[in-house]
FIKOLZA-1660 file (N, C-alpha, C; in steps of 0.1 Angstrom, whole numbers, plus 5000, padded with zeros to 4 digits):
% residues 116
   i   px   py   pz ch aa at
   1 8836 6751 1255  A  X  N
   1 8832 6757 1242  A  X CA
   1 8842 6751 1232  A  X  C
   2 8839 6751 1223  A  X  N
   2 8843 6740 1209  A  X CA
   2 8853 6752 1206  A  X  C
   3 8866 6746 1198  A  X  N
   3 8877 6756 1196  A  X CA
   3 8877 6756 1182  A  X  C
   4 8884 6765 1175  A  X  N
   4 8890 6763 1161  A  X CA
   4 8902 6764 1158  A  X  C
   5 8908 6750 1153  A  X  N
   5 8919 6755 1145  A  X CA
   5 8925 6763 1134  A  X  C
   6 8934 6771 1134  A  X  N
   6 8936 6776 1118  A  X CA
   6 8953 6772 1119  A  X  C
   7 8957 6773 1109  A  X  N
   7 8967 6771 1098  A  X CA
   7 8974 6760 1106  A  X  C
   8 8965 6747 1104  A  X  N
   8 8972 6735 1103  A  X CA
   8 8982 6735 1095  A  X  C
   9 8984 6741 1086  A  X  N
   9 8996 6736 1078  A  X CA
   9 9010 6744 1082  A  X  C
  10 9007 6746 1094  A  X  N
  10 9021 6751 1104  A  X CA
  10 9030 6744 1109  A  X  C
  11 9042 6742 1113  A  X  N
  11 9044 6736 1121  A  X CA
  11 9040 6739 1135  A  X  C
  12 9035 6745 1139  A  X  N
  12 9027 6754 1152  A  X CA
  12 9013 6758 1153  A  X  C
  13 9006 6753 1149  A  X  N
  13 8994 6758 1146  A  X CA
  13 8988 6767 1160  A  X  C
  14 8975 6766 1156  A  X  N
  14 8973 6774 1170  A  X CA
  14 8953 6777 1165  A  X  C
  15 8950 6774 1175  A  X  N
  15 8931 6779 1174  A  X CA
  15 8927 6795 1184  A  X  C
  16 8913 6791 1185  A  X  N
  16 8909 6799 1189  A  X CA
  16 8892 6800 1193  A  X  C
  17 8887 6805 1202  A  X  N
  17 8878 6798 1204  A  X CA
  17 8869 6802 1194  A  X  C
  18 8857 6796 1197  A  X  N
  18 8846 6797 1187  A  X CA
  18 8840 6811 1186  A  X  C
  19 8833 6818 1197  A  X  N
  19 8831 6829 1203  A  X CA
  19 8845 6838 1204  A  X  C
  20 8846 6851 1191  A  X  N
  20 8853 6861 1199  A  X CA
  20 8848 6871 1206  A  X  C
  21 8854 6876 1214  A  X  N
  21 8847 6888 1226  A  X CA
  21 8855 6901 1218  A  X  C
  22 8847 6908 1213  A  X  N
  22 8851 6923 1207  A  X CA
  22 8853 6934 1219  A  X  C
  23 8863 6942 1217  A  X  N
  23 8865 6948 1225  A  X CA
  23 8865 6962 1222  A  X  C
  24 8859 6967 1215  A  X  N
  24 8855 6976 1207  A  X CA
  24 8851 6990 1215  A  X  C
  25 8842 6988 1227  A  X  N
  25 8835 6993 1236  A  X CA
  25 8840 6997 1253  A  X  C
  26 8850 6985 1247  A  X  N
  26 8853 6987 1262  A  X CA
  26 8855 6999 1272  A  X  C
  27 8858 7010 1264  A  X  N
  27 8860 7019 1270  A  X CA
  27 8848 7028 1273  A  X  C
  28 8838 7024 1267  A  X  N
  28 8820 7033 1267  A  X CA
  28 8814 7031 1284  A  X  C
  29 8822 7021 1289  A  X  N
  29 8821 7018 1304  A  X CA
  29 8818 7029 1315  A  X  C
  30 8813 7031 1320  A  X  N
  30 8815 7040 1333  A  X CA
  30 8827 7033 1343  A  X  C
  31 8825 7020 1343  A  X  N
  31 8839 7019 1349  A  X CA
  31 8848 7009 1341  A  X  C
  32 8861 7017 1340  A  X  N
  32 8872 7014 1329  A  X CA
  32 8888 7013 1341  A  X  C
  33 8883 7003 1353  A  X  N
  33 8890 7000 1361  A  X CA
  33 8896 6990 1354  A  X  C
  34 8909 6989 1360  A  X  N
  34 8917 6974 1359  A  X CA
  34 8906 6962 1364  A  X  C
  35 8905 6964 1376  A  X  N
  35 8895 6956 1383  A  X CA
  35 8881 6948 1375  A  X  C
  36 8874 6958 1367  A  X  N
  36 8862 6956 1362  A  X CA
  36 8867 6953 1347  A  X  C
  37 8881 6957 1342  A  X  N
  37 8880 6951 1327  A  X CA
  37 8887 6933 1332  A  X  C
  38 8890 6932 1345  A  X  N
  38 8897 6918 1346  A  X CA
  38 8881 6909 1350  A  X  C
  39 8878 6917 1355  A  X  N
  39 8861 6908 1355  A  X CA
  39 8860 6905 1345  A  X  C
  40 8855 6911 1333  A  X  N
  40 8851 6910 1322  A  X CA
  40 8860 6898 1311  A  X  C
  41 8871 6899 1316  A  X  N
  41 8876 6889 1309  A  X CA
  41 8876 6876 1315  A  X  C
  42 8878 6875 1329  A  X  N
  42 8872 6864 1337  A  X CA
  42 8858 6859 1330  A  X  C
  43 8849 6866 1330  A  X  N
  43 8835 6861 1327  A  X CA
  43 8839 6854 1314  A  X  C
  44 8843 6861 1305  A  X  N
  44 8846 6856 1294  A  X CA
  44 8852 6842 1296  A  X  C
  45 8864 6841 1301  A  X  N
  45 8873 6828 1303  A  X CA
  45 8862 6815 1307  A  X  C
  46 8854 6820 1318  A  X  N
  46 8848 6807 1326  A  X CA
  46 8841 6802 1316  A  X  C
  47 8835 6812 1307  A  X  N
  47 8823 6802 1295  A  X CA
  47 8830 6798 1285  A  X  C
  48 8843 6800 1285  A  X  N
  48 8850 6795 1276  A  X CA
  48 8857 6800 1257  A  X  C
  49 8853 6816 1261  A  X  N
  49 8855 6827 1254  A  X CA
  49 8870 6829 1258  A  X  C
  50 8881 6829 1247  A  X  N
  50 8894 6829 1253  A  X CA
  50 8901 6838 1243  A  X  C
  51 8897 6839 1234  A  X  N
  51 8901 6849 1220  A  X CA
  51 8889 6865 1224  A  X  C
  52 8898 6877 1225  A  X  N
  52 8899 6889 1222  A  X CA
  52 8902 6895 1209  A  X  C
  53 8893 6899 1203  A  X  N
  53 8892 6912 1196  A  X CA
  53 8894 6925 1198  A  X  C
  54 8906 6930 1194  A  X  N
  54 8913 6947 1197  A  X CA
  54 8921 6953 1186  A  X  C
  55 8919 6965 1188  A  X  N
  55 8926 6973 1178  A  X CA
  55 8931 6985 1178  A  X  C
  56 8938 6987 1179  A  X  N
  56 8943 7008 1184  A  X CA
  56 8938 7016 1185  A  X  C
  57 8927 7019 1172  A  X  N
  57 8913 7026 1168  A  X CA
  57 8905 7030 1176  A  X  C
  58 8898 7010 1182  A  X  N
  58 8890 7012 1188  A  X CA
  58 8886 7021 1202  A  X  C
  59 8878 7027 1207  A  X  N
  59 8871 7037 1213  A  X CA
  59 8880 7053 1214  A  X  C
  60 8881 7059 1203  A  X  N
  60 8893 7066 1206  A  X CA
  60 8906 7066 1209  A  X  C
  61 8908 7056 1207  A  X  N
  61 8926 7048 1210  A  X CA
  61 8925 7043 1223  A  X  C
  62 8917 7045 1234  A  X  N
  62 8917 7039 1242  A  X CA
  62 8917 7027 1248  A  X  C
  63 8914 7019 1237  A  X  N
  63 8906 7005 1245  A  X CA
  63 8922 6994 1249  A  X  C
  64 8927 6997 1239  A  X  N
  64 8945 6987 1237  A  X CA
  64 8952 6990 1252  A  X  C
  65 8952 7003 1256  A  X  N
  65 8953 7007 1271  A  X CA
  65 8949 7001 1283  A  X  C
  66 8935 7001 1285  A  X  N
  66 8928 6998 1291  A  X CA
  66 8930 6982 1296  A  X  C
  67 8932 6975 1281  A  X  N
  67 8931 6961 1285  A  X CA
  67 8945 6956 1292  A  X  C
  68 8959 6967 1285  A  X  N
  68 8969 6968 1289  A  X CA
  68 8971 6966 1305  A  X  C
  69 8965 6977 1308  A  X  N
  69 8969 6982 1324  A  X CA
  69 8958 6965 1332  A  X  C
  70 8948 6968 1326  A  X  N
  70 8943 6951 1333  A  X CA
  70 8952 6944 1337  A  X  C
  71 8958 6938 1319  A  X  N
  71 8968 6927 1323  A  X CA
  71 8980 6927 1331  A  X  C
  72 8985 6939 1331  A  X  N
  72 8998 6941 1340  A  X CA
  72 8991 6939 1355  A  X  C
  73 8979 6946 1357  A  X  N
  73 8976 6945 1371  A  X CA
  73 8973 6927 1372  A  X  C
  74 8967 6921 1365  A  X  N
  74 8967 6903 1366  A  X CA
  74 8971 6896 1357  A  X  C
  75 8986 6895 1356  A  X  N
  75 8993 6882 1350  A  X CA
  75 8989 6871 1342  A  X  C
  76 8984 6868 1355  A  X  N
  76 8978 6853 1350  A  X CA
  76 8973 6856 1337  A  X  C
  77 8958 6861 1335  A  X  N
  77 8953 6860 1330  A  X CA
  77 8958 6857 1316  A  X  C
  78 8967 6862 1312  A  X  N
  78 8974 6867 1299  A  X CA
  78 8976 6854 1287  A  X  C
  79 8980 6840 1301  A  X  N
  79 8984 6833 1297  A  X CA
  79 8971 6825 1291  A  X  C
  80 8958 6824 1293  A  X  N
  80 8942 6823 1291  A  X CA
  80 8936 6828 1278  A  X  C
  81 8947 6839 1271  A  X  N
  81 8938 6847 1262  A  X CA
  81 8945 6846 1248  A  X  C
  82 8938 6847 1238  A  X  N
  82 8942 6850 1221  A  X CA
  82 8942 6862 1223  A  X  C
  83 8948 6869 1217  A  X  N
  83 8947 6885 1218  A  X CA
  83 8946 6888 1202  A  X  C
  84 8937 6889 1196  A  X  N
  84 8937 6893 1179  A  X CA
  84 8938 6907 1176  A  X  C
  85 8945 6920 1170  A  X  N
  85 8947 6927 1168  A  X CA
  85 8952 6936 1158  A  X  C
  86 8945 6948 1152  A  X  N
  86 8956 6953 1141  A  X CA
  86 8955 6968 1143  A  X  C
  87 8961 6974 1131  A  X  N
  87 8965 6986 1133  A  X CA
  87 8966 6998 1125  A  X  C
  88 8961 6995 1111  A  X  N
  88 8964 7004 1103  A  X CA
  88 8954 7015 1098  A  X  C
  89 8944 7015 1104  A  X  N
  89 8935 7026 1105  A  X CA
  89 8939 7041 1110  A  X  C
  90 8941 7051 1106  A  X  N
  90 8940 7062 1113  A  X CA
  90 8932 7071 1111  A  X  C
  91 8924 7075 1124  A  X  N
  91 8916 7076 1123  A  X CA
  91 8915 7095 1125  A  X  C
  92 8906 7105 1117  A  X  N
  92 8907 7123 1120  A  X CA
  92 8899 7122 1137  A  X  C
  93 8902 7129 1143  A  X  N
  93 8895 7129 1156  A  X CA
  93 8904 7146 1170  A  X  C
  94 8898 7145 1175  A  X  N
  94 8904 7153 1189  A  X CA
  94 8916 7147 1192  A  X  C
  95 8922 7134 1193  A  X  N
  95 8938 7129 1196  A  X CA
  95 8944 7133 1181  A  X  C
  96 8937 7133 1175  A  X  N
  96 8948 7137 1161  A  X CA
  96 8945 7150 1156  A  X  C
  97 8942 7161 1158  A  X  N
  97 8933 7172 1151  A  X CA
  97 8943 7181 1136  A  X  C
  98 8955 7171 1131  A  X  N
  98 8964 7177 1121  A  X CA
  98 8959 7167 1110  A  X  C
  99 8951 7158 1112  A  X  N
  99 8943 7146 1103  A  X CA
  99 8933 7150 1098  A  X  C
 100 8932 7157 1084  A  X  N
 100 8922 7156 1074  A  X CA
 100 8909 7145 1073  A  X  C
 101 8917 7139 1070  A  X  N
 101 8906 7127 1065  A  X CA
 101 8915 7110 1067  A  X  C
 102 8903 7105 1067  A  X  N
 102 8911 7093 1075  A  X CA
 102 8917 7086 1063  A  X  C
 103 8928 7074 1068  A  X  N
 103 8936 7070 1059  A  X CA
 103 8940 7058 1065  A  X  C
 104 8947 7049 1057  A  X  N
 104 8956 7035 1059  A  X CA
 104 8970 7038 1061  A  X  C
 105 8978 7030 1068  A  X  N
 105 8995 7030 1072  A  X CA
 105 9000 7020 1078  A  X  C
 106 9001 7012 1066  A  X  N
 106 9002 6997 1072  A  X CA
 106 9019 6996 1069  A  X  C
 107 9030 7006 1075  A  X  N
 107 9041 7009 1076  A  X CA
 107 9049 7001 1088  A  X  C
 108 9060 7004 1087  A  X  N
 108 9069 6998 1104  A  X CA
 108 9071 7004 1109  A  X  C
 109 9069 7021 1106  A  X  N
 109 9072 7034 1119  A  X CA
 109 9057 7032 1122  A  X  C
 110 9047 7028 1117  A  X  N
 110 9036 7034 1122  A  X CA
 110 9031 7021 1134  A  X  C
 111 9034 7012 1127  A  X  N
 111 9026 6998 1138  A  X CA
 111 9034 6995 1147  A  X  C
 112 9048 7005 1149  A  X  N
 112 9060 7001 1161  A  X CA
 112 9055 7013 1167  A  X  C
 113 9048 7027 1163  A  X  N
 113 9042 7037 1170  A  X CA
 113 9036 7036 1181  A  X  C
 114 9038 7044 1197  A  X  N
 114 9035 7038 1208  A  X CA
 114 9021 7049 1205  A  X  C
 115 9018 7054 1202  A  X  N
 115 9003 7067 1201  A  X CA
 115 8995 7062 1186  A  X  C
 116 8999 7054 1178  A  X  N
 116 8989 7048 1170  A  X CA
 116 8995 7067 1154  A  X  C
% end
């Protein structure tokens, strides 16, 4: 798969593939094994999808976990992937229920925050 470069004007630059794989859902799975989210990134790797899309947010805070406990359980892989990511959404829900209405906190207590 054809890659993209960005900020050639680095001394480091760095791409990314063409195809990112969103991970948005990952957790909508019936199975949210280590095992089955390392499939999933396998499949991804062999066609040449190597950049991930994630976010704290995404599925209830769950999904950043999920991909977490994967990678601990297979190493390797880690070294195969872009990992793209942010954080400053927070979102009113059942994990937060003292949250009015949702908001921005694009702070250093909040994105060093291990619960989002």
């Amino acid at each position: 798969m054809q890659r993209i470069g960005l900020a050639s004007h680095l001394s480091d630059p760095f791409e990314l593939s063409q195809i990112v794989y969103g991970m948005w859902r990952l957790a909508d799975d019936e199975d949210t094994s280590p095992a089955h989210v390392q499939a999933k990134i396998e499949a991804c790797i062999d066609q040449g999808i190597t950049s991930f899309d994630q976010a704290d947010i995404y599925c209830g805070y769950r999904c950043e976990q999920l991909l977490g406990t994967a990678l601990k359980a297979t190493p390797h892989l880690r070294s195969k992937m872009e990992i793209i990511t942010k954080c400053d959404i927070l979102l009113m829900g059942k994990k937060f229920p003292q949250r009015r209405l949702k908001y921005y906190d694009i702070s250093a207590q909040h994105i060093a925050a291990i619960d989002g």
